[in-house]
C-alpha positions, 0 to 999 in steps of 0.5 A, a space after each residue: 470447507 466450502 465456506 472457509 475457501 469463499 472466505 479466502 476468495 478474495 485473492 482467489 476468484 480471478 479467473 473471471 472477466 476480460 480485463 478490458 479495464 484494468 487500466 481504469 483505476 490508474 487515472 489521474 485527476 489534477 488542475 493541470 492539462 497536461 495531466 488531464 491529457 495522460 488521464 485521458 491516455 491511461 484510461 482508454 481501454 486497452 486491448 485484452 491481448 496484449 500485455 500493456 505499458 503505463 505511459 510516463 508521467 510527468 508532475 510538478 511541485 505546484 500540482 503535487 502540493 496541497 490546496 488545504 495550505 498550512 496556515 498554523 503554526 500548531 498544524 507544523 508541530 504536531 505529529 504528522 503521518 503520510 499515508 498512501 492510498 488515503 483516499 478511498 477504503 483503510 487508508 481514509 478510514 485509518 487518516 480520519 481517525 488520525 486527523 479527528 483525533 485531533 493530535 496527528 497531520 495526516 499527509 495524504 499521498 495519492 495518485 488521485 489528488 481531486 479525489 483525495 480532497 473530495 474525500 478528506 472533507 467528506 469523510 470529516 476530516 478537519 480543515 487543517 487537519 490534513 495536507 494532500 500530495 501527489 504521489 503515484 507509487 507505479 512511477 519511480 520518479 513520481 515517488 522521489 518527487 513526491 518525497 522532494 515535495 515532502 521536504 520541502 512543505 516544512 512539515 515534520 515527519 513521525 510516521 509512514 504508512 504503506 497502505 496503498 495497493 493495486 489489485 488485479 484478479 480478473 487481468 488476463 495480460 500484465 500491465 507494465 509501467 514505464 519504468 518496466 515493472 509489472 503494475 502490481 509489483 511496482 506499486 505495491 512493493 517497488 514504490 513503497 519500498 523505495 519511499 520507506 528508504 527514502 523516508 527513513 533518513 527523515 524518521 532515524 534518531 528521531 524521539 518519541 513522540 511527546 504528544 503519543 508516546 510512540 516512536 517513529 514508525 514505518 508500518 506497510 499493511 500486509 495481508 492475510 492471502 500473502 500467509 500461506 500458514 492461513 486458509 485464506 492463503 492456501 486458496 489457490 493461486 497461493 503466494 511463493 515468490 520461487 527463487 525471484 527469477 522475474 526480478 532478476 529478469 526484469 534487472 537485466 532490461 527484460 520484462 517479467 511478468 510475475 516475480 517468480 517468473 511464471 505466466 502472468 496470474 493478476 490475483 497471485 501478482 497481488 499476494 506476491 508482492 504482500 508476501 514482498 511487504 511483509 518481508 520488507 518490514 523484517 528486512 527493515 527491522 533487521 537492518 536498521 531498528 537498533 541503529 535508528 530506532 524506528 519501529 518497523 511493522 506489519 499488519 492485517 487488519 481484517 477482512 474488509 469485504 467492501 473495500 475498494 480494494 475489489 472493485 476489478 473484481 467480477 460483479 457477483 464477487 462484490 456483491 456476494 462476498 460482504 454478507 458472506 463475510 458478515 453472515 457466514 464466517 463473521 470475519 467482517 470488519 468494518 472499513 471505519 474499524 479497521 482504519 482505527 485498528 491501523 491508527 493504532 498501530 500508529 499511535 499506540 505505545 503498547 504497539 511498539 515493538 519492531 519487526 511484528 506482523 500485527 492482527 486482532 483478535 474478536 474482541 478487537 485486541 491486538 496480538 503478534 501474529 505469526 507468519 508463514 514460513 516464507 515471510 519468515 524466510 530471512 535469507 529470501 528477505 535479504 535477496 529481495 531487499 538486494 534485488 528491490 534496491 538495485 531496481 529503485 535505482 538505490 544500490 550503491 
C-alpha cells in the first residue's frame, strides 16, 4: 500500500515548500515590449502570505499570429488541430506526432510563444507543419482573442484538444487572476471551457475528415487523481467539488479560493478542476453530439512522471517519482508515447465514440474507462456548465 500511495503522490505531495514562485511559470516571452514589461511584472516573486492577483494582459493580433507564416495552399487544406499547452510535456509530444505524421496542422496555442517555436523546430516539427498563436487560458479576454486570431488566419478547423494545465501542489496562498479567478480554476477549466464553446460553432455539422476518417472532435485531457473510483484518487487531498459554493461565490463578485469553498489546497485545486474537465466533456456530449455531430472525449493517457507538469513540485518529488514509476509500479509512460496515445484520440476512426473517458491498457490498447461517481454525476455536471457559463461571460 506504501508504494501504491507514491504512486498516486503526484496530486498528493503538496504540503512541502513556500510558494515563493508559483508565479514564475506564468511568464510571458513575445517580440513586444509592452508584453516584456508584464513579464517582468509576473515574474517577481510574490509575497507568500498573501493571496495574489495576475495583472491583466494585453495582446495584439500581430503579436498572436505565427511566425512560421502559411505559404502553401495544401498546408490550409489539410486538417488542422489546435492544441493548447503545446509547448512543453503531452501537448508537444501529442503535436509532433500529429505534425510528422504529415496528414494534420498543428495550431499551437500558448501562453509562452518563443517558447512554443523554439520547441516546435527542436522537437522536429516540419516547417510548415505548425502555426503558433497566443493564448493564455487564465485570461478571458486572451482566450476570445485568441479564437478571433484564429478565424481570421483562414486556417480550417477539425479538432480542439485541451491539453493545457496549471498546477500548483506546494502554494500555500491562492493565486487570482485579473478576471477574479482562482489560477488553476481559470486555467485549466474556465479557459477551456470558454474556447470548446466558442470553437464548437467552427466544428458543428462539419464531415469526416477525408483524410483520417475521424470526425470533428473536442478532446479535453482529464486525469487519473480527479477519479476517486482509482488509488491515485484517493490519496489525500481527493477531489469533490461539494456543492460548488466557491463558484457561486466568485458569480457574486467575491473571490474564492477553492470551487467547493473550503480553504485554498494548491494540489486539490488541481484535481478539482479535472474532475471539471471530465464533467465538462459529458455535459458536451449531452448537449450537443446528436445535434452537431462532433465527438466529445476524455482521457488519461498515463502516468507521465517527468513532465512538466511537476516542475512546482519539491525537488526530491521530481527526482524520486520517474524511477519509482518505471521501476516499482511500471506505471511509467513515456512523454513521446503518451503524446501518440492522445494523437490517437485525434485521429483514430475507431475512437469515435462521444462522451468517453479513454485510458490504455499494457499492451497500449485503448479501452473506455469508467469513471468515478462524481464525474458521472450528471446533475452536478449541468450545474457546473450552468455556473462556468455565466462566469465566461456566455450565459444568455
Amino acid at each position: 500500500m506504501q508504494a501504491l500511495n507514491f504512486q498516486a503522490a503526484a496530486g498528493a505531495s503538496h504540503s512541502f515548500g513556500c510558494g515563493r514562485r508559483q508565479l514564475s511559470h506564468v511568464r510571458l516571452h513575445s517580440h513586444n515590449s509592452t508584453q516584456r514589461q508584464q513579464a517582468e511584472l509576473r515574474s517577481a516573486k510574490p509575497c507568500p502570505c498573501r493571496p495574489q492577483r495576475l495583472a491583466p494582459q494585453a495582446t495584439s493580433t500581430m503579436e498572436a499570429l505565427t511566425s512560421s507564416k502559411i505559404t502553401h495552399k495544401s498546408t490550409v487544406t489539410k486538417p488542422t488541430v489546435i492544441i493548447t499547452g503545446a509547448s512543453s510535456g503531452l501537448g508537444l509530444s501529442a503535436a509532433r506526432a500529429l505534425a510528422q505524421s504529415g496528414d494534420w496542422h498543428v495550431v499551437m496555442a500558448c501562453r509562452d510563444f518563443s517558447k512554443a517555436e523554439s520547441a516546435a523546430r527542436s522537437s522536429g516539427m516540419p516547417k510548415g507543419s505548425y502555426t503558433v498563436m497566443h493564448c493564455d487560458l487564465a485570461s478571458m479576454t486572451s482566450v476570445r482573442q485568441f479564437v478571433d486570431n484564429f478565424r481570421a488566419s483562414g486556417l480550417p478547423l477539425d479538432a480542439v484538444v485541451c491539453n493545457a494545465a496549471t498546477y500548483l501542489p506546494t502554494a500555500k496562498e491562492p493565486t487570482f487572476t485579473a478576471d477574479g479567478f482562482e489560477l488553476s480554476t481559470a486555467a485549466n477549466h474556465l479557459g477551456h471551457f470558454l474556447l470548446s464553446n466558442l470553437l464548437l460553432e467552427d466544428l458543428k455539422d462539419k464531415k469526416k475528415s477525408k483524410v483520417t476518417g475521424a470526425s470533428p472532435r473536442i478532446i479535453i485531457v482529464g486525469s487519473i487523481t480527479g477519479n476517486t473510483n482509482t488509488v491515485a484518487g484517493n490519496v489525500p487531498p481527493k477531489a469533490n467539488l461539494g456543492d460548488m459554493r466557491g463558484l457561486a461565490t466568485t458569480l457574486n463578485g467575491m473571490e474564492s479560493a477553492m470551487i467547493d469553498g473550503g480553504k485554498f489546497d494548491g494540489a486539490k485545486a488541481y484535481k478539482d478542476s479535472k474532475v471539471c474537465n471530465m464533467l465538462t466533456v459529458r455535459e458536451f456530449h449531452r448537449r450537443y453530439h446528436d445535434s452537431t455531430g462532433v465527438t466529445f472525449a476524455s482521457l488519461y493517457p498515463g502516468c507521465i512522471a517527468d513532465t512538466g507538469l511537476f516542475r512546482n513540485h519539491v525537488k526530491l518529488f521530481r527526482t524520486l517519482f520517474p524511477p519509482f514509476q518505471k521501476y516499482i509500479t511500471k506505471g511509467y509512460v513515456s512523454q513521446e508515447d503518451a503524446g501518440r496515445r492522445l494523437a490517437q484520440v485525434v485521429t483514430d476512426p475507431k475512437l469515435d465514440q462521444s462522451g468517453v473517458y479513454w485510458s490504455w491498457n499494457n499492451q497500449s490498447e485503448s479501452f473506455e474507462n469508467e469513471v468515478s461517481e462524481e464525474v458521472s454525476d450528471g446533475v452536478k455536471g449541468q450545474k457546473l456548465w450552468d455556473l462556468s457559463e455565466k462566469l465566461v461571460g456566455l450565459a444568455h
